[in-house]
C-alpha positions, -999 to +999 in steps of 0.1 A: +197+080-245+184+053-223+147+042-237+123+016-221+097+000-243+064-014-228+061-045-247+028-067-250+035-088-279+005-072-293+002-052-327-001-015-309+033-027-293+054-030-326+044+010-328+067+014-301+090-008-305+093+006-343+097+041-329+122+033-301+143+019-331+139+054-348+151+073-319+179+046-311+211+066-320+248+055-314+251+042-272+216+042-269+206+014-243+171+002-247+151-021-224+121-041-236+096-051-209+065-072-207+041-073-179+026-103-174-010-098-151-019-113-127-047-131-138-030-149-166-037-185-168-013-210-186-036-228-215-027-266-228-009-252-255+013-234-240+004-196-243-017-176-215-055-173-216-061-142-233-024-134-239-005-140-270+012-165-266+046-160-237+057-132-225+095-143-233+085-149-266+072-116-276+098-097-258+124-122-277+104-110-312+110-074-306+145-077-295+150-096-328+134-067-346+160-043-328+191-069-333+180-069-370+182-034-371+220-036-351+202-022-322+212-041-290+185-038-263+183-060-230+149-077-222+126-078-190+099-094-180+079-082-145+048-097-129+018-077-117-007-048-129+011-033-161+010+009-148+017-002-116+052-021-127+059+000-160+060+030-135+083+016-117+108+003-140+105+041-151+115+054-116+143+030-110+161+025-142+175+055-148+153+058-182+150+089-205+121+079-217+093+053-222+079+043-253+042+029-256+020+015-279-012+026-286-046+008-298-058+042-302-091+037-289-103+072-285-118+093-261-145+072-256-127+037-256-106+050-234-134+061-211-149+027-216-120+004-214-094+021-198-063+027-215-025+014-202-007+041-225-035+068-208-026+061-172+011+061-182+011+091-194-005+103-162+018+083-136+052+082-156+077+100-136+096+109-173+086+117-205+066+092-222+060+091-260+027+072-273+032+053-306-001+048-327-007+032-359-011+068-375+001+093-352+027+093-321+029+120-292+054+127-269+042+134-235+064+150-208+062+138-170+040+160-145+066+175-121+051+164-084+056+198-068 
């Protein structure tokens, strides 16, 4: 099985991270990628403006996890608007499915905020399983004919 895992570095991310270890079985090839946006600023002490703190750093702290766990994975980092270069990745790499975190915000978060695992689920051209805190769902990808 061939997994990507959207990595942030944030807390919803270790969900998926901890699940894409779960489903890792013998030959399984996972890829962790970040997104950085494109409105991230570099700060004096060394992180991004609103970002914790690099994205090679948090995508070096869950392949850790994974190496821990004798899972080998391979790392990625991508610039640009997160669906926009998850999606892609997704497209081009072959993948059997993407694994997300969740902050689970809700129906109405969502509608407020706007929800990266939400759109995914909508624009992923495979299956795509949300990881949250308490509860994970696997959604599978909308045919486009």
């Amino acid at each position: 099985m061939k997994i990507l895992v959207a990595y942030d570095g944030f807390e919803h991310s270790d969900n998926a991270v901890r699940e894409a270890a779960e489903l890792a079985g013998d030959g399984a090839e996972i890829t962790i990628l970040s997104v950085v946006p494109p409105d991230a600023r570099g700060s004096k002490s060394g992180g991004h403006v609103g970002l914790a703190p690099h994205a090679h750093e948090d995508v070096a702290r869950a392949h850790a996890y994974l190496r821990e766990r004798g899972i080998e994975s391979t790392m990625e980092i991508q610039h640009g608007d997160a669906v926009d270069e998850i999606s892609a990745a997704a497209a081009a790499g072959g993948y059997d499915l993407l694994v997300v975190g969740s902050r689970g915000l809700g129906p109405v978060g969502r509608l407020l905020l706007g929800s990266v695992s939400a759109e995914l689920a909508r624009r992923s051209p495979i299956p795509v399983l949300v990881a949250g805190k308490d509860k994970t769902e696997r959604i599978e990808a909308v045919s486009a004919g």
